[in-house]
RODO-2510 file (C-alpha; in nm, 4 decimals, decimal comma):
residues 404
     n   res          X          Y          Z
     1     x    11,8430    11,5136    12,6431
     2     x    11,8656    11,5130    12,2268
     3     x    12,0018    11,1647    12,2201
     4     x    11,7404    11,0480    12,4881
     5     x    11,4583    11,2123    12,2030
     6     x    11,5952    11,0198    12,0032
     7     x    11,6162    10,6990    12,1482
     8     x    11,4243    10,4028    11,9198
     9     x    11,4651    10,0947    12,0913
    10     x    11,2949    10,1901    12,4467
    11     x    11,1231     9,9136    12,6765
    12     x    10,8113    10,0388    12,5843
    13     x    10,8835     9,9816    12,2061
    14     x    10,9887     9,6661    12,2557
    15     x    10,6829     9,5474    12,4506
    16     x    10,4063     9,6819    12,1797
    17     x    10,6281     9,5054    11,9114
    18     x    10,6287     9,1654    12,1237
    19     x    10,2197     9,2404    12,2138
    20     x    10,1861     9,2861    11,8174
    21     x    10,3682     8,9908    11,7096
    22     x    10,1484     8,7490    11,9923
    23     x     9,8470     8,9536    11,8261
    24     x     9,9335     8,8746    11,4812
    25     x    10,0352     8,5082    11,5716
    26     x     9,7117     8,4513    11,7174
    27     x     9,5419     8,5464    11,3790
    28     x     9,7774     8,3736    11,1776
    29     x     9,7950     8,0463    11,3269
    30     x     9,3762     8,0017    11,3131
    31     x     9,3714     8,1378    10,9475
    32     x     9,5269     7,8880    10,7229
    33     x     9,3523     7,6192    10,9506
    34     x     8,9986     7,7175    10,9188
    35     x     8,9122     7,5894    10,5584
    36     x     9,0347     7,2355    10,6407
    37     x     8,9011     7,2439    10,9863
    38     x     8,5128     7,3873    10,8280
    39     x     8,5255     7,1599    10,5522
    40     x     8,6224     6,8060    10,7717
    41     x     8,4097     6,9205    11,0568
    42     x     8,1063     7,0779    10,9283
    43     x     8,1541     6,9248    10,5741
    44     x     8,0812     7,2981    10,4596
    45     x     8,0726     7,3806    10,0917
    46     x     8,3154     7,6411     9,9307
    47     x     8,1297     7,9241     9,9885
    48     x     8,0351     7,8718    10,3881
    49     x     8,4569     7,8201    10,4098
    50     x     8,4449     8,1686    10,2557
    51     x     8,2423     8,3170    10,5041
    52     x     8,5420     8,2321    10,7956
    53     x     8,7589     8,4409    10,6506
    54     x     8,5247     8,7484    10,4986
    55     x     8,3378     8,7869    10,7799
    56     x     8,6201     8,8567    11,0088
    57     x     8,7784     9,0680    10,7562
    58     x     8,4400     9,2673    10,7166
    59     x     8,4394     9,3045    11,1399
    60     x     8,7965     9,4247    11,1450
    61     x     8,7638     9,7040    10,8521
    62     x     8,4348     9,8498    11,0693
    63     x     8,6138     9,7791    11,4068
    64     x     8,8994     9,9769    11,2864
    65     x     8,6477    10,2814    11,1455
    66     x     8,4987    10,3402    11,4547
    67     x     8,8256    10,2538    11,6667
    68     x     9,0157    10,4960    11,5194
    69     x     8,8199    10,7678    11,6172
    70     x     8,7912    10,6442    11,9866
    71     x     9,1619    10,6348    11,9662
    72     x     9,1391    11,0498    11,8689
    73     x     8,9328    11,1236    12,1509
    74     x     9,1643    10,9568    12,3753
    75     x     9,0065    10,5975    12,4858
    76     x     9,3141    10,4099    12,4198
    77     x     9,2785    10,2438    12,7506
    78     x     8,8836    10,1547    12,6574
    79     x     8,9828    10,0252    12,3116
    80     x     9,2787     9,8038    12,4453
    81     x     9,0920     9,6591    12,6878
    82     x     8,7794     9,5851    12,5203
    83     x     8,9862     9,4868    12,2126
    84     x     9,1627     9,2258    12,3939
    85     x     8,8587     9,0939    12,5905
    86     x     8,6690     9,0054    12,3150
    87     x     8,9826     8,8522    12,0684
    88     x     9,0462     8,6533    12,4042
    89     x     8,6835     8,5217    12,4299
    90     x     8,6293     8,4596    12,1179
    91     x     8,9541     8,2671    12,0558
    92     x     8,8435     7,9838    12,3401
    93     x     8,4883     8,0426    12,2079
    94     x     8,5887     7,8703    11,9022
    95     x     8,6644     7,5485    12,1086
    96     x     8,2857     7,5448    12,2163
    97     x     8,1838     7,6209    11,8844
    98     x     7,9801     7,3118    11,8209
    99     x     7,7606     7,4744    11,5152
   100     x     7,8891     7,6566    11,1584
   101     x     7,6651     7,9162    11,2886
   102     x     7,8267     7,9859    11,6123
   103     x     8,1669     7,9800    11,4754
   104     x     8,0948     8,2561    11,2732
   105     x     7,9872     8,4751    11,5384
   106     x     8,3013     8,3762    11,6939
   107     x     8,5080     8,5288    11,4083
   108     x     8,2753     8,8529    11,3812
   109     x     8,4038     8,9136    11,7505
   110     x     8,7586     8,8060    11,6497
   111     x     8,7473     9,0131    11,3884
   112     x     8,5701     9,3078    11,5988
   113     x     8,8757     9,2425    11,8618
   114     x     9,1550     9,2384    11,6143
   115     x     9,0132     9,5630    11,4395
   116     x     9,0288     9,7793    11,7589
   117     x     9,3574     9,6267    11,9143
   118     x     9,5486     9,5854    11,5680
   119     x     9,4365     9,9826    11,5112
   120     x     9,5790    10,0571    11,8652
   121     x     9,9334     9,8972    11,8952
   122     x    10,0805    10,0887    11,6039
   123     x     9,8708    10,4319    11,7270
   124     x    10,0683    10,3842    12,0390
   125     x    10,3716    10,2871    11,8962
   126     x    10,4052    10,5693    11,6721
   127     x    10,3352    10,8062    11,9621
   128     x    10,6949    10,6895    12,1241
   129     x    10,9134    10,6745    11,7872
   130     x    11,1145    10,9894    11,7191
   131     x    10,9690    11,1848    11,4531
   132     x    11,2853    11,1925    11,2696
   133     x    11,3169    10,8192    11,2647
   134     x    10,9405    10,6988    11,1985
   135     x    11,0084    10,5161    10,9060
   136     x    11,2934    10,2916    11,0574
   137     x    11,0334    10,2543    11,3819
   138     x    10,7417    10,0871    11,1728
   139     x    10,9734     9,9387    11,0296
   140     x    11,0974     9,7408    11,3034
   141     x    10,7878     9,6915    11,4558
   142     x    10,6085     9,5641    11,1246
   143     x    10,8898     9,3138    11,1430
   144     x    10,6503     9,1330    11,4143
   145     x    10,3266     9,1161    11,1522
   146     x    10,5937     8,9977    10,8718
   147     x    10,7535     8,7250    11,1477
   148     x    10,4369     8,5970    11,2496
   149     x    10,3434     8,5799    10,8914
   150     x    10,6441     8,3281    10,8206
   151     x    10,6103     8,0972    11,1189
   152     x    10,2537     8,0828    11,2593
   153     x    10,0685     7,9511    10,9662
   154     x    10,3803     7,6477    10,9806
   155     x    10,3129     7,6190    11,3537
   156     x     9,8940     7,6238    11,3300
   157     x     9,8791     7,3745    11,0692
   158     x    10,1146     7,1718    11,2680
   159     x     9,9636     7,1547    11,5977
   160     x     9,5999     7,1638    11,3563
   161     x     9,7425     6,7948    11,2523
   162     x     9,9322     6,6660    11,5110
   163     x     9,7095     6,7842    11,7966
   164     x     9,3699     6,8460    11,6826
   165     x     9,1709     7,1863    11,6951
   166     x     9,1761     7,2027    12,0583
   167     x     9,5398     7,1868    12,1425
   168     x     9,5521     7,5042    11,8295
   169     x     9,2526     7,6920    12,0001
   170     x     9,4363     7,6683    12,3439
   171     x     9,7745     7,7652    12,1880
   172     x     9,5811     8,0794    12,0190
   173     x     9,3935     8,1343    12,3839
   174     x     9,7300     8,1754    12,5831
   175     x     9,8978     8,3771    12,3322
   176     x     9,6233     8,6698    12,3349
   177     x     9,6153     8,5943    12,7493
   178     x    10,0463     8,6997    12,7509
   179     x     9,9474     9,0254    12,6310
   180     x     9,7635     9,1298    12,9278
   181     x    10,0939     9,1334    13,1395
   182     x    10,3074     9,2760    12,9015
   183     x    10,0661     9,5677    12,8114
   184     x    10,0615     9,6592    13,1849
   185     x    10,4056     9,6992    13,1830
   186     x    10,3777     9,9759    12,8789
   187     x    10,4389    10,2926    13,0499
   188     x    10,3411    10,5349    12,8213
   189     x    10,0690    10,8108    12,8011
   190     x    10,0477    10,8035    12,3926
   191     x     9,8357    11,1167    12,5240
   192     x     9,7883    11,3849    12,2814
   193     x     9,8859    11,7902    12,3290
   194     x     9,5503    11,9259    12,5524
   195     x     9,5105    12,2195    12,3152
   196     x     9,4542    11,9907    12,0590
   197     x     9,2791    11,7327    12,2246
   198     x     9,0581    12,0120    12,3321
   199     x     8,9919    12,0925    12,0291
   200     x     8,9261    11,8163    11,8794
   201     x     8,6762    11,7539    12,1159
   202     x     8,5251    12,0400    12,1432
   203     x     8,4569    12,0400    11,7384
   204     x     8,2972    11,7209    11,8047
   205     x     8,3369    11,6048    11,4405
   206     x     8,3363    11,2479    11,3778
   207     x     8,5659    11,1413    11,1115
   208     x     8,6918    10,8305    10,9384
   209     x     8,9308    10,9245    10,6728
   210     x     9,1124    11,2187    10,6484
   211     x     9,1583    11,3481    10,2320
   212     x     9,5173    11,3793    10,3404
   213     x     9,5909    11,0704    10,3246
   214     x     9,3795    10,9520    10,0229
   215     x     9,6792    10,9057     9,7843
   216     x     9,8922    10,6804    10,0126
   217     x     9,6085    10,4536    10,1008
   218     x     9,5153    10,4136     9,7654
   219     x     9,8671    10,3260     9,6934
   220     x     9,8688    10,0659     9,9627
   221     x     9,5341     9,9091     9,7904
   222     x     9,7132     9,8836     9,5128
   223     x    10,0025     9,6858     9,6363
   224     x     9,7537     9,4861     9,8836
   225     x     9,5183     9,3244     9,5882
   226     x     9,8618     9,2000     9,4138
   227     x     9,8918     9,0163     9,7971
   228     x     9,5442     8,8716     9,8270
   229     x     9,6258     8,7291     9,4504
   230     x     9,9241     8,5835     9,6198
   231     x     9,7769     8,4206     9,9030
   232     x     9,4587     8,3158     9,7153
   233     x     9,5951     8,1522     9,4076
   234     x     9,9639     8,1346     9,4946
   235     x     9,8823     7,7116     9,6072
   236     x     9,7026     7,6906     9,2490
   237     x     9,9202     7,8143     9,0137
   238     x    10,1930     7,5659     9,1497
   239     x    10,0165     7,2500     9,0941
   240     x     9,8978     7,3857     8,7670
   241     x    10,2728     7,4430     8,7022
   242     x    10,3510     7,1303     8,8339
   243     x    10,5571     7,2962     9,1186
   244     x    10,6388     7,0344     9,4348
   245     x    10,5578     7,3044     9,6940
   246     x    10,4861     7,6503     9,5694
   247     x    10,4344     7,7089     9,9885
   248     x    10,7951     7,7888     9,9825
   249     x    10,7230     8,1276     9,8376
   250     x    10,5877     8,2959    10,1445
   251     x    10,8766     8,1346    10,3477
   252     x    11,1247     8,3040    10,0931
   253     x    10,9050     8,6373    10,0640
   254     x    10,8941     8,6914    10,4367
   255     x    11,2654     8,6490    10,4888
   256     x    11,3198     8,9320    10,2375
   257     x    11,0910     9,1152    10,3735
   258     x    11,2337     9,0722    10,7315
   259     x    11,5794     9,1830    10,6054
   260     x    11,4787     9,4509    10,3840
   261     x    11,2944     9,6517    10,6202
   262     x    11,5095     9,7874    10,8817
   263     x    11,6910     9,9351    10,5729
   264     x    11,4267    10,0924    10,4044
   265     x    11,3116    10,2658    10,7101
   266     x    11,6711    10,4603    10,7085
   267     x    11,6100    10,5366    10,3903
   268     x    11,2562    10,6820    10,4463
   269     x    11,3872    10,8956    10,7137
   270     x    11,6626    11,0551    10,5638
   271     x    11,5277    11,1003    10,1658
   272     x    11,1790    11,0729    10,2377
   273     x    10,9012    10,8347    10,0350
   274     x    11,0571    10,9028     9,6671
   275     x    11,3799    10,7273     9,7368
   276     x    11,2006    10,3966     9,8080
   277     x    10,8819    10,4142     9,6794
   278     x    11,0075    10,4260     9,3007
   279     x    11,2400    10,1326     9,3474
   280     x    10,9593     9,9366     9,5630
   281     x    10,7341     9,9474     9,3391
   282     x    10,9798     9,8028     9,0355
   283     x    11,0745     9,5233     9,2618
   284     x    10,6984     9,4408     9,3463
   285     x    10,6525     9,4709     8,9381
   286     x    10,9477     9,2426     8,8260
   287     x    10,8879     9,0044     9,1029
   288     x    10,4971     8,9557     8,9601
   289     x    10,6523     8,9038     8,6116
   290     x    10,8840     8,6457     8,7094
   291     x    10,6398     8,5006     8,8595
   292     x    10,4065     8,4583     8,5877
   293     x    10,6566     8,2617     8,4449
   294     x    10,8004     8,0412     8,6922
   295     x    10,7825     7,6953     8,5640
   296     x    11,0674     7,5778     8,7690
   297     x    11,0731     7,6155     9,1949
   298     x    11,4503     7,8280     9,1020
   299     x    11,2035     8,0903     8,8838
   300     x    10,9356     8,1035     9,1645
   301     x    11,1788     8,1814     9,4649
   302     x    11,3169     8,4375     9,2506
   303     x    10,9817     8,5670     9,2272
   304     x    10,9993     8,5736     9,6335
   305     x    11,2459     8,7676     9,6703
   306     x    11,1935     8,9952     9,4301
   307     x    10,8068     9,0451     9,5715
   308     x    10,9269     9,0493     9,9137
   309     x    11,2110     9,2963     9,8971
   310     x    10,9532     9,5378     9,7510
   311     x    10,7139     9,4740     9,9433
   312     x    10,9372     9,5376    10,2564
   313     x    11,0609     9,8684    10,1371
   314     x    10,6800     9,9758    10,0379
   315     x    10,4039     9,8812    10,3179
   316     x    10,6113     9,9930    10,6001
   317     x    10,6932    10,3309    10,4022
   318     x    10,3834    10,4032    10,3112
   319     x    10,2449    10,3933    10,6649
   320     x    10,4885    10,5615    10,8150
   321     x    10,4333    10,8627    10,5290
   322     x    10,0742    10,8658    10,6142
   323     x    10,1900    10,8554    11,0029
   324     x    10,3748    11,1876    10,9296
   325     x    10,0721    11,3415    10,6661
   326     x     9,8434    11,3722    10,9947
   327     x     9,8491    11,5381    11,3505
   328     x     9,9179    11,3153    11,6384
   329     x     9,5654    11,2776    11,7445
   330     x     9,4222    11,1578    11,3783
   331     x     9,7120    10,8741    11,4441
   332     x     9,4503    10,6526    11,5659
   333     x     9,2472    10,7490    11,2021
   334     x     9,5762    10,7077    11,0238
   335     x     9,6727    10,3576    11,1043
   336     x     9,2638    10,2609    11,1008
   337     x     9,2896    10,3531    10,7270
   338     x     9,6597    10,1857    10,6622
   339     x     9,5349     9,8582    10,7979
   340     x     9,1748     9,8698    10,6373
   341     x     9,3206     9,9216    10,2363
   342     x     9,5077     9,6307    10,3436
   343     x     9,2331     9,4231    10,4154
   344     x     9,0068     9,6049    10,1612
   345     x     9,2973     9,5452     9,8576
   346     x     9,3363     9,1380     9,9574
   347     x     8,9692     9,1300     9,9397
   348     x     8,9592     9,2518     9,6530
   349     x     9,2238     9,0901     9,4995
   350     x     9,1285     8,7422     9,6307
   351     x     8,7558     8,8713     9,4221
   352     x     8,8956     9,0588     9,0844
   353     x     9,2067     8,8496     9,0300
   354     x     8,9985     8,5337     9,1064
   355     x     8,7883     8,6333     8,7961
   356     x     9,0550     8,7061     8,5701
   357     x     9,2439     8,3745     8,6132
   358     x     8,9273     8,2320     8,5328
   359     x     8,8384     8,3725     8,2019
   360     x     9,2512     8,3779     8,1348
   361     x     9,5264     8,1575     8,3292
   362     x     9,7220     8,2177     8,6608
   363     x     9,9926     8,3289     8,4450
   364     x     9,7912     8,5827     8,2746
   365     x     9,6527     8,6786     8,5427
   366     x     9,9705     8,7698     8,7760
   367     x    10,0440     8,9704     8,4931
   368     x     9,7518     9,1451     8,4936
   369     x     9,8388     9,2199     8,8725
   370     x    10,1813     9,3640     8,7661
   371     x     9,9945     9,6183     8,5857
   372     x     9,8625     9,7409     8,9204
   373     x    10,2297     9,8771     8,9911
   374     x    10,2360    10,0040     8,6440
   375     x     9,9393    10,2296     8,7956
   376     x    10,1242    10,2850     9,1091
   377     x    10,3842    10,4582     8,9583
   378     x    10,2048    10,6083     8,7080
   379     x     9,9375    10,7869     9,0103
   380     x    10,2814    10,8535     9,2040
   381     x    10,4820    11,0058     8,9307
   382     x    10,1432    11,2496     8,8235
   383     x    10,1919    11,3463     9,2595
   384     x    10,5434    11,4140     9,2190
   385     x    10,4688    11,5951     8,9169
   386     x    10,1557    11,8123     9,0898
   387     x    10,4287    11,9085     9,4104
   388     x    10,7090    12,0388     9,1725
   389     x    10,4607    12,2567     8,9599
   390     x    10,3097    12,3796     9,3016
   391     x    10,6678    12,4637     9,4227
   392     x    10,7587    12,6406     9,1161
   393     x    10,4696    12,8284     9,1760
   394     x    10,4909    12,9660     9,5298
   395     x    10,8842    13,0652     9,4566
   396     x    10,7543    13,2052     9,1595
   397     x    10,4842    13,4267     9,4010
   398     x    10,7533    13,4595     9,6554
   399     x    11,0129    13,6203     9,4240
   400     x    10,7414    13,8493     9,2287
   401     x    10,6217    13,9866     9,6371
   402     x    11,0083    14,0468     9,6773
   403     x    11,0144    14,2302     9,3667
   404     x    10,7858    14,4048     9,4641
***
């Protein structure tokens, strides 16, 4: 019976990583095809191209809010559903878009869709992982977000130009339409312990954050407005630095970040978040500085690596630490929370960084983003340092009662 506790890799597992990684390849394939398809079809200035991707960003982070505390009074099954219905209408609504105007409502109900399904998948998976082996679990399954991240935005530009933006709204239709079967076949209850359920209910307190989890999430911001720098300006900075194809970084970042997180998750679970939080966050660091001076396509896959490997080891950590900060009901919260200073940090690094390479350079300004980690592990170290004194002190109360 331990070893059956125990078990990771169950069929139910499997299935919510596969339903996450059609999710995630859905949203990644449309993404990087937008601007090009606004611009050439609408002829849409800068700021209307904009709107594509805030928008849906802005519907996710309030989908997520109000998701996640559906998801504690136990509507999974509403959430899904819904969820799925309207990312699946909305994807073939963008086919019959034939105005700027209705596109956008398209992606508010994307977005709307993503929030409440993207906030459910992990909810449910982290109901099923062990509690000893969380950290390799989200591991594993973040390896479909970090997959679909490496190949969709290859495949959506490529069916984008071969095809046209039919053939890539149909491709996007089907894949959100295979997740209807496979989430049928998900067995599990993800139900939460009646007494607390009960409770929770009964208290009938609606909440969106829980202060437990402040200093994790605010971590994860942290690391997540060095990525929206990335993504932004990453295309930029390489034909500034006269770089043939600077695209080559994200295809080198997500293959570290595939094989580097399946370790770190081992290493979560058995040391906990200060054995790879520290050396995360130096990787992250020295991959930003070498990147700030890449002049040669060597330098800037260095840079890849270095990025990805700590970014591997740190998102996947740090949600599976906030995971284990909360009860299982407030899992729903949790993950809301994870995902939205995701968004939130790429938002505002796409914003903050964008202004800073403009009164500076890129290069002055991705080392201005290494200085974010420098406050990572500065707001870590003062945690680690605010535990230990608050140990000391109750064996220091514990012994003087014994004395006593």
């Amino acid at each position: 019976m331990e070893g059956q506790r125990e078990k990771l890799w169950s069929k139910d597992f499997i299935l919510l990583t596969i339903c996450n990684l059609l999710l995630f390849m859905n949203l990644q394939m449309m993404t990087p095809a937008f601007p090009a398809y606004v611009s050439g079809r609408f002829h849409a200035n800068d700021f209307t191209v904009s709107l594509v991707i805030s928008l849906f960003a802005l519907s996710a982070i309030v989908a997520r809010l109000f998701s996640g505390e559906a998801l504690k009074r136990g509507k999974r099954n509403q959430i899904l559903i819904a969820g799925l219905c309207l990312a699946l209408l909305s994807s073939a609504g963008y086919f019959y878009s034939g105005t700027i105007a209705m596109l956008l409502v398209m992606r508010i109900l994307f977005g709307a869709g993503f929030g409440m399904v993207s906030t459910t998948f992990p909810t449910m998976t982290s109901n099923i992982i062990p509690p000893k082996r969380m950290g390799e679990g989200m591991g594993y399954f973040g390896l479909s977000t970090s997959l679909a991240m490496s190949i969709a935005p290859v495949i959506g530009l490529g069916l984008l130009g071969e095809y046209g933006f039919g053939t890539l709204v149909a491709a996007a239709t089907v894949l959100i339409l295979l997740i209807f079967p496979l989430i049928r076949l998900v067995r599990t209850s993800g139900a939460q312990p009646a007494k607390t359920m009960a409770a929770s209910q009964q208290a009938g307190k609606v909440q969106f954050f829980d202060r437990a989890i402040l200093l994790p999430c605010f971590l994860n911001l942290l690391l997540s407005i060095t990525y929206g720098g990335l993504i932004s300006f990453i295309a930029l900075f390489g034909a500034e630095a006269h770089l043939a194809n600077p695209g080559w970084f994200f295809l080198c970042n997500a293959i570290a970040i595939l094989l580097v997180r399946p370790v770190s998750g081992k290493i979560f679970d058995r040391k906990g978040h200060i054995a790879v939080l520290i050396p995360g966050a130096l990787l992250v660091l020295v991959g930003l500085l070498i990147l700030s001076y890449a002049t040669t396509m060597n330098v800037l896959l260095i840079s890849a690596v270095f990025y990805g490997l700590g970014y591997g080891i740190l998102q996947p950590s740090i949600q599976a630490w906030i995971i284990n900060l909360v009860t299982p009901e407030k899992r729903g919260m949790a993950n809301a929370a994870f995902l939205n200073s995701i968004d939130l940090g790429i938002a505002l690094g796409s914003m903050l960084l964008g202004v800073i390479a403009t009164a500076t350079s890129y290069p002055a300004m991705y080392r201005m983003s290494a200085l974010l980690m420098v406050v990572f592990l500065f707001v870590y170290f003062l945690y680690l340092a605010g535990q230990a004194k608050a140990k000391r002190r109750k064996a220091y109360l514990a012994s003087k009662e014994l004395g006593a």
